[in-house]
MARBA-3410 file (N, C-alpha, C, O; in Angstrom, 1 decimal):
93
0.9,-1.2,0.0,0.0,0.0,0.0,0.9,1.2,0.0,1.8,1.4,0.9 ~ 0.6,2.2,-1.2,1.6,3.1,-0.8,1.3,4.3,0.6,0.3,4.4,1.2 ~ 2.6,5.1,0.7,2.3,5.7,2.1,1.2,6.9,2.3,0.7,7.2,3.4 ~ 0.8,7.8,0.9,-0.3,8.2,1.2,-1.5,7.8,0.8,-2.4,8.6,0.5 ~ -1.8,6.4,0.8,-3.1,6.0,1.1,-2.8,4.9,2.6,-3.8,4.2,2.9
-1.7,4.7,3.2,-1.8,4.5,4.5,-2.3,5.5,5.4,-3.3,5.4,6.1 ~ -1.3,7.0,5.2,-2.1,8.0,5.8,-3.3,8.3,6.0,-3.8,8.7,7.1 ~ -4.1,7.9,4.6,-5.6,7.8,4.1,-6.4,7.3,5.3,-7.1,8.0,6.1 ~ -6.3,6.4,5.3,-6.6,4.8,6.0,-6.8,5.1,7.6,-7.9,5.1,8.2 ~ -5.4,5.3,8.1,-5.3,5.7,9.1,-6.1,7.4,9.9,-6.5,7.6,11.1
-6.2,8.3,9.0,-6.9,9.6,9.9,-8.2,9.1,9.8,-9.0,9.2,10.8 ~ -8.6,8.2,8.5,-10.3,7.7,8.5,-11.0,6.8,9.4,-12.2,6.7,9.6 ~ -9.5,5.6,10.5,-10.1,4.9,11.4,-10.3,5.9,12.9,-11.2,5.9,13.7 ~ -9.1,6.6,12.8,-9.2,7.7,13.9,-10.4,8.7,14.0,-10.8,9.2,15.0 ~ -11.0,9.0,12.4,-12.2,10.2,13.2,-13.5,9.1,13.2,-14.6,9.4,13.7
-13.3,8.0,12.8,-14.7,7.2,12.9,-14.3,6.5,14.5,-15.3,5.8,14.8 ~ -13.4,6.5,15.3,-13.2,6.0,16.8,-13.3,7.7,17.2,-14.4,7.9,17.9 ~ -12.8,8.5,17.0,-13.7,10.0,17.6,-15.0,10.5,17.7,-15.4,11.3,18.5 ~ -15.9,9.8,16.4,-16.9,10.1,16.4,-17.8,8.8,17.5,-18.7,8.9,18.4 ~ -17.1,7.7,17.1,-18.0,7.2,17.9,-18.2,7.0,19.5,-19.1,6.5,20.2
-16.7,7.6,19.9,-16.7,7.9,21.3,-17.6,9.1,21.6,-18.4,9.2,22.6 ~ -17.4,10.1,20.7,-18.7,11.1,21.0,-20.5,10.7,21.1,-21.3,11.3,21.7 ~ -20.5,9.7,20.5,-21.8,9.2,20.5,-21.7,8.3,21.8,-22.5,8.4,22.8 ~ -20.9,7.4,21.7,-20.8,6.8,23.2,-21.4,7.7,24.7,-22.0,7.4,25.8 ~ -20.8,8.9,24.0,-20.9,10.0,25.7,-22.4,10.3,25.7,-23.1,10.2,26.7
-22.8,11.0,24.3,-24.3,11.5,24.3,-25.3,10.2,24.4,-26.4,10.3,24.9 ~ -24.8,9.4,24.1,-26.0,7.9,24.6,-25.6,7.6,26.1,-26.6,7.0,26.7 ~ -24.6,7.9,26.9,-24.3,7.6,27.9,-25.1,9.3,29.0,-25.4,9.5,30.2 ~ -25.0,9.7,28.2,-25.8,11.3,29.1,-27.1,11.1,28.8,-27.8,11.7,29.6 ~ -27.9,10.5,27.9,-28.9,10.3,27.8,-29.8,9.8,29.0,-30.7,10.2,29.7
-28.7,8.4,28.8,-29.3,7.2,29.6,-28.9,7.8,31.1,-29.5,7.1,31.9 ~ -28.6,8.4,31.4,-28.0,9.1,32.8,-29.3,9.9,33.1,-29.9,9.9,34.2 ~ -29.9,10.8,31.9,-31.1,11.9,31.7,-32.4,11.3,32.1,-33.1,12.0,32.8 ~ -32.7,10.2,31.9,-33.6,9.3,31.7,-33.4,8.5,33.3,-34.4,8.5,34.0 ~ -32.5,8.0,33.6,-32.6,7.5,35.1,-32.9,8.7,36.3,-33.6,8.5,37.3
-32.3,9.9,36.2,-33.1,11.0,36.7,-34.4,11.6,36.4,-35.2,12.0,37.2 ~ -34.6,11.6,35.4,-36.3,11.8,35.5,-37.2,10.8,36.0,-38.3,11.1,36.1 ~ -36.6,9.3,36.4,-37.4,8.4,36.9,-37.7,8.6,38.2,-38.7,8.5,38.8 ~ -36.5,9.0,38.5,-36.5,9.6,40.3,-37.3,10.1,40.7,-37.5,9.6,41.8 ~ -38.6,11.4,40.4,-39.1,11.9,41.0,-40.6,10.9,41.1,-41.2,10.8,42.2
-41.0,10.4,40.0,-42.3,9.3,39.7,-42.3,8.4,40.8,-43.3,8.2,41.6 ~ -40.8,7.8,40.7,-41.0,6.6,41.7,-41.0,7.0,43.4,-41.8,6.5,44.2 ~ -40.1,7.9,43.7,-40.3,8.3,44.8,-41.9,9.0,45.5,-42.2,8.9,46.7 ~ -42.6,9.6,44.6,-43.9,9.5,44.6,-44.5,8.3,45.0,-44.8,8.1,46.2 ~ -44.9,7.1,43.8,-45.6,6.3,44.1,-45.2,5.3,45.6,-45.9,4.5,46.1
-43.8,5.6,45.9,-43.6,4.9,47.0,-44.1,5.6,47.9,-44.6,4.9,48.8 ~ -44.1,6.5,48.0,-45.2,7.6,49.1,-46.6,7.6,49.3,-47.1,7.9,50.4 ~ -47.2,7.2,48.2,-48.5,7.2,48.3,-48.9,5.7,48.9,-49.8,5.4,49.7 ~ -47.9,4.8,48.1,-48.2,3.7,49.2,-48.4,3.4,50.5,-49.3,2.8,51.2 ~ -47.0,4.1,50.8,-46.7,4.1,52.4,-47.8,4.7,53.0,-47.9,4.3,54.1
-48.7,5.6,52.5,-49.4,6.1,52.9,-50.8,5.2,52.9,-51.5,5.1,53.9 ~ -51.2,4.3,51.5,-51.5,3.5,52.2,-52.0,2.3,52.9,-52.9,1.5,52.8 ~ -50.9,2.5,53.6,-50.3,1.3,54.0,-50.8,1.7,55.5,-50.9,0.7,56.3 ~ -51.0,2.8,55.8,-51.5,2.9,56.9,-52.7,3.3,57.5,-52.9,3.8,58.6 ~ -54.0,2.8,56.5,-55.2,3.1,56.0,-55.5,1.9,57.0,-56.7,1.9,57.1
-55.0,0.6,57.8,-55.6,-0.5,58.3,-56.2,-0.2,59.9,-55.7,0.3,60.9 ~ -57.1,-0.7,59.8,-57.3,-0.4,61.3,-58.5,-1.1,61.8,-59.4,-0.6,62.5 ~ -58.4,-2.3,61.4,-58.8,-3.4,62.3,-60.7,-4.2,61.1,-61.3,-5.2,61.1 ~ -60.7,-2.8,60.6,-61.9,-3.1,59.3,-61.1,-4.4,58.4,-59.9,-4.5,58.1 ~ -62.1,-5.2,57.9,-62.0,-6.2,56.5,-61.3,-5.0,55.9,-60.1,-4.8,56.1
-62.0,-4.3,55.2,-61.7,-3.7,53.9,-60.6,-3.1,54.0,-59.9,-3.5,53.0 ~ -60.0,-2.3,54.8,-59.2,-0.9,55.6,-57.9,-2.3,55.7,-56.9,-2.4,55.0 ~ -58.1,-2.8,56.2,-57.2,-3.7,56.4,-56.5,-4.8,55.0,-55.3,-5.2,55.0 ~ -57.3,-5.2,54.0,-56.7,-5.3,52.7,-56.5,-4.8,51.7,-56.2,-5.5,50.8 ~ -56.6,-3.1,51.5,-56.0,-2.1,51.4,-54.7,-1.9,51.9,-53.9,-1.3,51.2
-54.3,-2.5,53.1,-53.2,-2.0,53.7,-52.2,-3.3,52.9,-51.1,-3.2,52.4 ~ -53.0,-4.6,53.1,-52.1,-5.8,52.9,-51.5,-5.5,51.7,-50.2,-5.5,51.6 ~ -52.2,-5.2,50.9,-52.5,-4.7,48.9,-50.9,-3.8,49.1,-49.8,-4.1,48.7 ~ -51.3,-2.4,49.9,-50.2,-1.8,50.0,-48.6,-1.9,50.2,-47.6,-1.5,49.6 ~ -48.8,-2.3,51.1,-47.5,-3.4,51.6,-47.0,-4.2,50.4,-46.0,-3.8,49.7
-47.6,-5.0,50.4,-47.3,-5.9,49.0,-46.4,-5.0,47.9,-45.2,-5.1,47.7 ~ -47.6,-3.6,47.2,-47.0,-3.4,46.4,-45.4,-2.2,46.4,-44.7,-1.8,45.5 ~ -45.3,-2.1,48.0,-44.5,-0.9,48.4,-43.0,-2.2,48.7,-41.8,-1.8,48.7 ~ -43.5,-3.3,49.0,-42.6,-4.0,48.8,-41.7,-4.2,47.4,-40.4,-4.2,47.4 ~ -42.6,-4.2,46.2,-41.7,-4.1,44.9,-41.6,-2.9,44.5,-41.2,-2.9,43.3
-42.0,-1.6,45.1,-41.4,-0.4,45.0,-39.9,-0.2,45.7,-39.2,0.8,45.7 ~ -39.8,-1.5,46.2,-38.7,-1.1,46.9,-37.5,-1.7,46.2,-36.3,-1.4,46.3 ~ -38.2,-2.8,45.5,-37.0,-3.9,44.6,-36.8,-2.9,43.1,-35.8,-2.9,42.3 ~ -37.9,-2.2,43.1,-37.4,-1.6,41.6,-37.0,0.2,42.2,-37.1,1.0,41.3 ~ -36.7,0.6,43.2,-35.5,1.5,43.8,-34.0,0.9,43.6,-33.1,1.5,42.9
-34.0,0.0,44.0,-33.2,-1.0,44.4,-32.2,-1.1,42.9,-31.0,-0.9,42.7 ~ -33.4,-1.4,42.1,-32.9,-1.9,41.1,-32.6,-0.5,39.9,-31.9,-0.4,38.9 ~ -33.5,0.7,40.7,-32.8,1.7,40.1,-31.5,2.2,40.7,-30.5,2.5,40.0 ~ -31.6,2.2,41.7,-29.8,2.8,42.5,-28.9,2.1,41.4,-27.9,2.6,40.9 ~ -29.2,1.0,41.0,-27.8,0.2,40.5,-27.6,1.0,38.9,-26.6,1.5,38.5
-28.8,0.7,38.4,-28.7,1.6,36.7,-28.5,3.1,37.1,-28.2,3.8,36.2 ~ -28.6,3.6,38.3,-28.1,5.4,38.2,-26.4,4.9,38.3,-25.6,5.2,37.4 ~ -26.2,4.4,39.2,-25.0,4.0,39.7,-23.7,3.5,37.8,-22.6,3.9,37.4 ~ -24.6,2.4,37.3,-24.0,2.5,36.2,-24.0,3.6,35.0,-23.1,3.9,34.2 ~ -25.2,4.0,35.2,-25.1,5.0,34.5,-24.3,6.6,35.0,-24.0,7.3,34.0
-24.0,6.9,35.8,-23.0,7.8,36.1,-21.2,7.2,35.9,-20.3,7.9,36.1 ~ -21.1,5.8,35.6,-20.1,5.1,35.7,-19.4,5.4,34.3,-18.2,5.5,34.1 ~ -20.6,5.6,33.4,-20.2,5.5,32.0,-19.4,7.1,31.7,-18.9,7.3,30.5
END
């Protein structure tokens, strides 16, 4: 190959590894963008739970309401959980 189409060759692998580390970062700020707008939803709906969660008070009804709540503030807590870890990677990137 002669040496100016090695040159060639070579600045064309280098701006397509430039470009695509730029894309790497804006898909990685994205995905960063997007695990913080989750934050405010979810910490809501785990509030309203908790709240009612404390609606039991010795009634049938009032009382499986509360069980219901529980339950579901229980996998509000697994999908926290499981968000800490994707914020966590996602600021990693």
């Amino acid at each position: 190959m002669p040496p100016a189409m090695k040159k060639l060759v070579h600045r064309s692998g280098a701006k397509r590894a430039a470009k695509s580390a730029r894309a790497s970062r804006a898909a990685s700020r994205a995905s960063l963008d997007l695990v913080l707008d989750m934050e405010e939803p979810l910490n809501q709906a785990t509030w309203f739970v908790r709240v009612l969660e404390q609606t039991g008070d010795g009634d049938q009804e009032t009382d499986a309401v509360a069980f219901v709540a529980t339950e579901a503030r229980l996998r509000l807590e697994a999908v926290h959980d499981l968000w800490n870890k994707l914020l966590d990677s996602a600021k990693a990137l």
